[in-house]
Each structure stands twice: as C-alpha cells, then as structure tokens.
KOLLUMMI-209401 format. One line per 5 residues: their letters; for each residue x, y, z of C-alpha. Coordinates in nm, 2 decimals, padded with zeros to 4 digits. Example, Ala and Ser with C-alpha at 12.3 -4.5 7.8 and 13.67 -1.06 7.14 Angstrom:
! residues 2
as> 01.23:-00.45:00.78 ~ 01.37:-00.11:00.71;
END
This chain:
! residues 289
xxxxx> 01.77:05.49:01.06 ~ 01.42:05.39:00.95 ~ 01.56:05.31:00.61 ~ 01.83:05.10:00.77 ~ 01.54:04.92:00.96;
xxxxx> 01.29:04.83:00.70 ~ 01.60:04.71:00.48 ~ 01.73:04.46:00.74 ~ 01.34:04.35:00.77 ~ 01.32:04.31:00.41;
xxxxx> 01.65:04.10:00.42 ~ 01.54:03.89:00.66 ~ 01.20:03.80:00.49 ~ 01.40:03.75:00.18 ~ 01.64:03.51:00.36;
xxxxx> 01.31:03.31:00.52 ~ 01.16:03.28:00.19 ~ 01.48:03.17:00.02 ~ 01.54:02.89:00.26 ~ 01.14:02.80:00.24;
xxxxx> 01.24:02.79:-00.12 ~ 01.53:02.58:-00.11 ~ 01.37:02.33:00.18 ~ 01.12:02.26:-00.03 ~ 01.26:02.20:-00.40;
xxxxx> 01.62:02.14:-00.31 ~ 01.59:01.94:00.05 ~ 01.23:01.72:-00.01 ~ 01.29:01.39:00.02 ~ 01.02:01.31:-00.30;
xxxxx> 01.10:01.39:-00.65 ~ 01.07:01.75:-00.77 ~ 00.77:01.63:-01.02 ~ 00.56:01.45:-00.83 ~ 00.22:01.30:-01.00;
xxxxx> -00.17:01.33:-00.85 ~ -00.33:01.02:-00.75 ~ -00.62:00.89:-00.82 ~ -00.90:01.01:-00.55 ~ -01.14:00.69:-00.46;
xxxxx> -01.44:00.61:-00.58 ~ -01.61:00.81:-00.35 ~ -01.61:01.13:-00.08 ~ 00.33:-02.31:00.51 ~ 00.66:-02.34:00.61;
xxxxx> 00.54:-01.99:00.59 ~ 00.72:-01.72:00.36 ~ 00.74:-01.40:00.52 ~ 00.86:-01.06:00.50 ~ 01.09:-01.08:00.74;
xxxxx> 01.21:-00.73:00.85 ~ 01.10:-00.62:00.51 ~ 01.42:-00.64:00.36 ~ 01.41:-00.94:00.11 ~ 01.16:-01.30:00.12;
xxxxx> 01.22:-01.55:00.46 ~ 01.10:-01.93:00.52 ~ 01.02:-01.97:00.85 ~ 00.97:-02.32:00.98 ~ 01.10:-02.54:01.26;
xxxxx> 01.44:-02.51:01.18 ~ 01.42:-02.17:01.23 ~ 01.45:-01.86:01.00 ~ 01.57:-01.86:00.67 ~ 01.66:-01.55:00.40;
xxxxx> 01.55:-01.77:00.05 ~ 01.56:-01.42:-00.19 ~ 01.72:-01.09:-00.07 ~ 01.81:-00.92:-00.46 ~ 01.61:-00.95:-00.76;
xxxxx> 01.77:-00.86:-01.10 ~ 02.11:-00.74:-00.89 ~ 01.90:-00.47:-00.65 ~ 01.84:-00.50:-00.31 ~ 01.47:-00.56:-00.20;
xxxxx> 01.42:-00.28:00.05 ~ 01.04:-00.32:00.15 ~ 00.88:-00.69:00.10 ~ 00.53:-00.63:00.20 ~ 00.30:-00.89:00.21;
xxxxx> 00.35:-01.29:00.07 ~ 00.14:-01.59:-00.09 ~ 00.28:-01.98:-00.15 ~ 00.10:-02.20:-00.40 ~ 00.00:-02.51:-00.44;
xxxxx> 00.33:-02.59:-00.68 ~ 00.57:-02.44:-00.42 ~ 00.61:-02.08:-00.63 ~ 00.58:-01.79:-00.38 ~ 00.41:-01.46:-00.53;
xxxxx> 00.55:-01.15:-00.30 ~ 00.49:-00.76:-00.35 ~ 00.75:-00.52:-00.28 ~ 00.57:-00.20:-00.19 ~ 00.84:00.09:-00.28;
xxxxx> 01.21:00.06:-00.47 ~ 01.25:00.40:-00.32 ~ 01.12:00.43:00.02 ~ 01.09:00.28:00.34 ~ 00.83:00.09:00.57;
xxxxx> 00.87:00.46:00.76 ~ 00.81:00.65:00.49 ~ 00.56:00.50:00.30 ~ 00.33:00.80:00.27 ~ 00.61:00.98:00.09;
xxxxx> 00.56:00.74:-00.20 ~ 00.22:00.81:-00.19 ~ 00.30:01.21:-00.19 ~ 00.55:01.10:-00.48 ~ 00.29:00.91:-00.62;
xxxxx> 00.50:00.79:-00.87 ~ 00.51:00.36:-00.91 ~ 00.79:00.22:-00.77 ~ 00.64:-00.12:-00.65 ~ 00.67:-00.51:-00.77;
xxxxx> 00.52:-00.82:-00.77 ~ 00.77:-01.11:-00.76 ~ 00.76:-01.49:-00.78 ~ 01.06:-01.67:-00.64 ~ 01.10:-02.03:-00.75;
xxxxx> 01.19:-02.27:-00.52 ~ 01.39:-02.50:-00.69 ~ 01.58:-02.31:-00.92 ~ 01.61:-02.03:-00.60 ~ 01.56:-01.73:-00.90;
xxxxx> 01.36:-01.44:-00.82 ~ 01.20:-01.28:-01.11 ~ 01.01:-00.95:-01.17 ~ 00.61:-01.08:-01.28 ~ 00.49:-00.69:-01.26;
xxxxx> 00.73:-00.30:-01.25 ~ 00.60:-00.01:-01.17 ~ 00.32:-00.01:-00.94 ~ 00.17:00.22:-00.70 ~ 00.27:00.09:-00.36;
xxxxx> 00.25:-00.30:-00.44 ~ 00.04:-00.39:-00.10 ~ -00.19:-00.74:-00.03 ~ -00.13:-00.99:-00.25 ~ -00.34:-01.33:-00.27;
xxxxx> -00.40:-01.64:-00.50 ~ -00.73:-01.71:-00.69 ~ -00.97:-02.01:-00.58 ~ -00.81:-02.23:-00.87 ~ -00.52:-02.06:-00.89;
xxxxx> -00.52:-01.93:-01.23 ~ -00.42:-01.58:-01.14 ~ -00.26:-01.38:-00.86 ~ -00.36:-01.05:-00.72 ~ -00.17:-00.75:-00.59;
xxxxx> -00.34:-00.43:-00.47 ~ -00.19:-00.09:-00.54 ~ -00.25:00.13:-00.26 ~ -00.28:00.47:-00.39 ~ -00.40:00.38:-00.75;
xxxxx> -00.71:00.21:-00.53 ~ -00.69:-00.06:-00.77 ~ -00.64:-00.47:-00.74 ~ -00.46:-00.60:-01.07 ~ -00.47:-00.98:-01.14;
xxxxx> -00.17:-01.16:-01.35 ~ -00.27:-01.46:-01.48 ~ -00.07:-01.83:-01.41 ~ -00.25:-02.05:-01.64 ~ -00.54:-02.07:-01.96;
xxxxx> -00.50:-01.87:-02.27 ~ -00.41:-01.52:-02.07 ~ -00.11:-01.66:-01.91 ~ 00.15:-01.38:-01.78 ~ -00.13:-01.12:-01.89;
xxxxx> -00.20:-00.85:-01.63 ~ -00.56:-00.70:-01.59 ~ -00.74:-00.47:-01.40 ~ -00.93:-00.67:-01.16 ~ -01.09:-00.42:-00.91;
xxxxx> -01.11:-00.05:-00.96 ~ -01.23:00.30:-00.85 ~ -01.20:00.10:-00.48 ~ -01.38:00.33:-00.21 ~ -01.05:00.36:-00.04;
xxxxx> -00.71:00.28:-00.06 ~ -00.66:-00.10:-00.07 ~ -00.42:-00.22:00.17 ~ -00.43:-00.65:00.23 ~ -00.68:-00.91:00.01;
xxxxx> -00.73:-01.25:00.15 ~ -00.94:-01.53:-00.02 ~ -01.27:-01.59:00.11 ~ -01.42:-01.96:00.13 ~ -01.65:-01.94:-00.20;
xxxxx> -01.40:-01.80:-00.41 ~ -01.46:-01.43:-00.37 ~ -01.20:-01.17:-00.16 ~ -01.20:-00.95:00.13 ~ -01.02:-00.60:00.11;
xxxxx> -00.92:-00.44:00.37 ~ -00.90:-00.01:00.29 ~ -00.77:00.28:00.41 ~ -00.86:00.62:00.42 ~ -00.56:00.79:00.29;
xxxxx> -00.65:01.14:00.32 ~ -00.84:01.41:00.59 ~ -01.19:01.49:00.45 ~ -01.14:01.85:00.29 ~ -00.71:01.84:00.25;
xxxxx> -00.79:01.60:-00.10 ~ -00.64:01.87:-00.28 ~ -00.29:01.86:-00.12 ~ -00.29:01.56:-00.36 ~ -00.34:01.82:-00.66;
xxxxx> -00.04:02.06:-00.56 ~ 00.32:01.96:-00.62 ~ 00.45:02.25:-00.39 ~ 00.24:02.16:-00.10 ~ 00.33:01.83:-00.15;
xxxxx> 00.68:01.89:-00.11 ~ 00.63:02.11:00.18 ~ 00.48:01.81:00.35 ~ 00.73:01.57:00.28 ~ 01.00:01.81:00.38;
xxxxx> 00.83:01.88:00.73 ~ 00.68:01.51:00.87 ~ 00.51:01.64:01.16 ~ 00.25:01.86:00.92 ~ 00.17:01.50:00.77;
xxxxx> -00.02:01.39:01.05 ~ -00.29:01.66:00.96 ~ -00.30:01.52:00.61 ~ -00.34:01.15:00.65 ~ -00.71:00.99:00.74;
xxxxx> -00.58:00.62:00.84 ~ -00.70:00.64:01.19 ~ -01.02:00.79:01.15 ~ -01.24:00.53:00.95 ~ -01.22:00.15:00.87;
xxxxx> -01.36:-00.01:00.56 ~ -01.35:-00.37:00.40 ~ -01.49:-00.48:00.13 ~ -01.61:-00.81:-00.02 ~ -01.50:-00.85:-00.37;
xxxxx> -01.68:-01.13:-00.65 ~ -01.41:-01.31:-00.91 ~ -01.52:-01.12:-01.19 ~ -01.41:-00.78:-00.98 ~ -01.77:-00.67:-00.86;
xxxxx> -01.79:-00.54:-00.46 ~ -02.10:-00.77:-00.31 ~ -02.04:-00.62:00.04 ~ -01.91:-00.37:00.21 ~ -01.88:-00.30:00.59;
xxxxx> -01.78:00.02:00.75 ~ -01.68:00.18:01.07 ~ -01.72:00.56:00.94 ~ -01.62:00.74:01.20 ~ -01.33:00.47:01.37;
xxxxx> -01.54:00.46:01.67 ~ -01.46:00.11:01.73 ~ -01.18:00.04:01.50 ~ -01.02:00.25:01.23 ~ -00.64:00.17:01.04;
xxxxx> -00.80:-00.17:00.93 ~ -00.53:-00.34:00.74 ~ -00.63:-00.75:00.71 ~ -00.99:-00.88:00.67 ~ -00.99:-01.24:00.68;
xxxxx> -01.31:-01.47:00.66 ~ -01.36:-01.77:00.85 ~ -01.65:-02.03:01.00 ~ -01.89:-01.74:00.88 ~ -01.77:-01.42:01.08;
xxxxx> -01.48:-01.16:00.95 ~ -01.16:-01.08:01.10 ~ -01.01:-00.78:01.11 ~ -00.67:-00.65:01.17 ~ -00.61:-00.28:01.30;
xxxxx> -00.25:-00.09:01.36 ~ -00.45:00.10:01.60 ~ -00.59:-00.12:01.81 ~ -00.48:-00.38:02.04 ~ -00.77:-00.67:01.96;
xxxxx> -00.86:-00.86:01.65 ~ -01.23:-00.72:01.54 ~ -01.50:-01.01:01.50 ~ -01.78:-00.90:01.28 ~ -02.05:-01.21:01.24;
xxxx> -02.16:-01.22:00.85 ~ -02.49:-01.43:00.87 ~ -02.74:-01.33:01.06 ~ -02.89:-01.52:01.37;
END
C-alpha cells in the first residue's frame, strides 16, 4: 500500500509539472523566443485615435474614420497622432500583435511590432515611414518641422525621421539610454521636448526581463503581472534639447503625489502632466518666483 501511495503522489506531481510545462510554452500568449529589453539608463480638425482601431478626424461635423488599413492589414492599436503644417498626419501604431489591454505583453515579448505612419490627405494613402519598433508610443513634430519623432517604449529610446534637407526619409537615434520608459513627447515653446516616462519594472524583479521562462509564466498568468510592473509607483518627465541632450528632469520618486505620468505638456511657463492614476492634471511651475 505505501508503494501504491508514493506512486499515485509521484503521478500527480508529474501531471502538475506537465501542465506547468505546457501552460507555459504551449498556452503563452507571447512568442516562445522572446528578446530582453533594454534596462534604462539608470536603477485641428483634430486626428485622433479613435478607439484605437485605425486614424479619425474629428471636427464639427462629427467623427470621421480617414485610414483604418495600411498596406492591406488592419491597424489594431493607433496610439498617439500629430498634423502638420501641409495637412500630412504622422501617427504611431504601438503593437501589430497586441492590444491596448495587453500592452505589457509586447513588452514581455519584447520583440518590435510597432509603426509610424503618415496618411496623406489628399491622395487618402496610408504609408509605412518606420516597421519594427518597440511599442511605437508619443509622437511629435519638430519646431521647423524638418523631422518627426516617435518614442519606443521599451527600447527607452526617441527616433527622429527626417521630412526635409539633405537627410530626408533618414531615421536617427534622437534620444537614448532614457531614464525610463518613454511614453508621450510634446513640443515645448523654444524648440526643445517634454517626455513623459514610465517605470516599467518593480525595483529588484529587472531580471524577469532576462528569463524567457519566467517571462512566459507571467504572460500566461496576468494577475502575477501586477507584482512585476512599476507604472504606479514613480513619475518622471524629462526635458529634452533638439540635438537629443536632457536639460531637465523632474521627478516624483516615490508616486507620492502622482505616479503613471503619461503626457507632459508645457505652457505660459508651468508643466502639465497627465496621470492614468489620478483624477487631476498636475501643475508644476518651471520659473521660479
């Protein structure tokens, strides 16, 4: 009878471990090879998103779908929109892949599934300017703009595709090593931007990032993820020069009075901030009295 015992135990530890096994390399929602990301730097009428399912015009008349496909596929996840001056809108699609409900799976992925796109007005064609980015987030016009600028959330890095002068339909690095995860860049009155980042990830779990298995096991089981992420436990913007060089930097370390800051936007000399955690726009004065 003991024998009979130990063997059913043994079975039934075999069977756990074999569905463990499966769940996680069979069931995960993420690709069985996913990559490490980068860790930071340190431990009109308007266009719109509409519904995040393609590019809407939104004026007195109402709302209007202008670009839904691009290149014959559906665009799942519009994320954020600028117009220009000539009527071209620049618009970055965060994931190919994944949703606006599980965007953190594309960062467990971390494999580039994102776009910026231009849609033309007059000809109504959508084309692809940049493929394969790592969640395509804020995007913003420069000062002149000569070049347009889309932040890749998990690479923490800002790219800049140039529209005019002897780079035209070049793309560069234009911020990089960002200390945190960009998420939207607005233009700032002289010509410089303000970044709004994230913290991605819970001081100490950084090496989840490193481990393909655990990553999986994440994915597969949501409610673990809330452990993992660090979005509501600091705020951060940054003030970025033209050339790509941080002159400021502002910080709410612990989220104490806001954290999840997504949108810093400059105006008569005091900053703006947008939260998904609060229920107030922050007002941070930038001269001194």
């Amino acid at each position: 009878m003991p024998i009979l015992r130990i063997s059913a135990f043994l079975g039934f530890i075999l069977a756990t471990l074999l569905a463990f096994i499966i769940q996680i390399f069979i069931f995960s929602p993420i690709s069985p090879h996913p990559l490490q990301i980068p860790p930071p730097a340190y431990p009109t009428p308007l266009p719109t998103s509409y519904d995040l399912q393609g590019l809407f015009k939104v004026d007195e008349g109402g709302v209007t779908l202008v670009a839904s496909h691009v290149n014959g596929s559906k665009i799942w996840f519009a994320d954020d929109v600028i117009e220009a001056s000539d009527g071209m809108v620049y618009f970055s699609v965060a994931s190919t892949k994944f949703g606006l409900h599980d965007w953190y799976l594309d960062m467990l992925e971390a494999k580039p599934h994102g776009q910026l796109l231009k849609y033309d007005p007059t000809s109504k064609v959508t084309s692809i300017l940049i493929d394969d980015l790592g969640f395509a987030n804020g995007v913003t016009l420069s000062k002149d703009q000569d070049f347009v600028v889309v932040c890749e959330t998990w690479k923490y890095r800002c790219l800049k595709h140039w529209l005019k002068g002897g780079n035209k339909g070049e793309t560069q690095v234009f911020v990089d090593n960002l200390p945190g995860a960009p998420d939207n860049i607005n233009l700032s009155p002289d010509g410089s931007f303000w970044i709004a980042l994230l913290k991605l990830t819970s001081d100490g779990l950084e090496f989840v990032h490193n481990s393909p298995i655990l990553k999986r096991l994440l994915a597969s089981h949501p409610s673990l993820l809330e452990r993992l992420i660090g979005i509501h436990t600091k705020a951060t913007a940054v003030n970025v020069a033209e050339d790509g060089r941080i002159l400021r930097q502002f910080d709410d370390p612990d989220g104490t009075v806001m954290s999840f800051v997504t949108s810093a936007l400059e105006y008569e000399d005091h900053l703006y901030l947008g939260s998904l955690d609060t229920n107030f726009v922050g007002k941070l004065p930038l001269k001194k009295e």
